[in-house]
N, C-alpha and C positions, 0 to 999 in steps of 0.2 A: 504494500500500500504506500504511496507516492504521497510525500507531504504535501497538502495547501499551501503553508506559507512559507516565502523563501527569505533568508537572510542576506545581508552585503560578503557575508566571508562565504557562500555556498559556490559552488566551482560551478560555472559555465558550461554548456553543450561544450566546447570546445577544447575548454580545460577541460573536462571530466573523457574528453577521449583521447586527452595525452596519458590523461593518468591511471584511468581502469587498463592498458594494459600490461601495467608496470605491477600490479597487484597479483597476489599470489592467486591462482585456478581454487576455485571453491572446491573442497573436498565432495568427491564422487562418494566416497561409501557414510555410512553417518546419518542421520537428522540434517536433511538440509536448513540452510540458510534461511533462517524466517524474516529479515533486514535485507531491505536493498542496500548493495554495497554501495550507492552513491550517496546515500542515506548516511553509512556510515561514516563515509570518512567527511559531507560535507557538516557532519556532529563534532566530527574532530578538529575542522578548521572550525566549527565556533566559539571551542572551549580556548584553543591558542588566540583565536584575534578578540577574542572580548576575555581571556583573563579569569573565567570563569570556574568554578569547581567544580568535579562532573556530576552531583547530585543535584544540583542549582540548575540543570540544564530544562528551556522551555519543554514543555509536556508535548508539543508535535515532531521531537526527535524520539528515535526506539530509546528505548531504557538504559539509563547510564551506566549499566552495569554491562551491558550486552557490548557496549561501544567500547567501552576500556579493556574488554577482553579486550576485542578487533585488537585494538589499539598497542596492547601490553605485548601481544603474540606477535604481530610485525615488525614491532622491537626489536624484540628476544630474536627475530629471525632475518636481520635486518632490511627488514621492506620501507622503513620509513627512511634511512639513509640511501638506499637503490632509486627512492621516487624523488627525493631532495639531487641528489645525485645528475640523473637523469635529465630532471627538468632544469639544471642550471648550465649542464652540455647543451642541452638545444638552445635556450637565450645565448650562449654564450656565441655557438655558430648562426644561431639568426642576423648576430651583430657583425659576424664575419671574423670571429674573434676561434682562438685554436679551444677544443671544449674542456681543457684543461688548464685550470691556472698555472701560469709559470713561475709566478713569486708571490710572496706573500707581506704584509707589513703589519708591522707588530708595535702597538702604540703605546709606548709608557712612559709614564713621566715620575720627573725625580722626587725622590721621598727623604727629606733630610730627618736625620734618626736623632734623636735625643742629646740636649746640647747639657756638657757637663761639664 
């Protein structure tokens, strides 16, 4: 069942066909899947861009317990760094740019330590 109301953080037709095929194949044997997976993961950009707790979440996403599994298992399995990943090689080559950073820069500034 497709949500009614959509949020500012929820992924695009667009976005959501870069990124469902970056997602792991839903298990064939098992209790299938009772959550659209767009469902899911556009649950999980609402709790990152609004800062939210995942029990606090509006009542027309699936239950915040169902979503932080999703969430906790692509971790553990690293599908949420493969689609972080992924999607910064193609901005990267969109721009015409190599999809791989070549340096990096590291910003710190001086800490003077306790004057005696």
């Amino acid at each position: 069942m497709a949500r009614s109301h959509r949020y500012p953080s929820d992924l695009s037709d667009e976005e959501w066909s870069c990124v469902e095929p970056l997602l792991p194949p839903a298990p064939k044997d098992g209790r299938p899947e009772k959550h659209d997976r767009r469902d899911i993961v556009d649950t999980i950009l609402y709790v990152t861009h609004n800062g939210v707790v995942w029990r606090a979440l509006p009542a027309d996403f699936p239950p915040w317990n169902t979503v932080y599994g999703f969430f906790e298992r692509w971790k553990k399995k690293g599908v949420t760094l493969t689609v972080h990943d992924a999607l910064r090689d193609e901005v990267r080559q969109a721009e015409g740019r190599r999809p791989e950073p070549t340096a990096g820069v590291i910003d710190s500034q001086p800490v003077r330590g306790p004057q005696l």
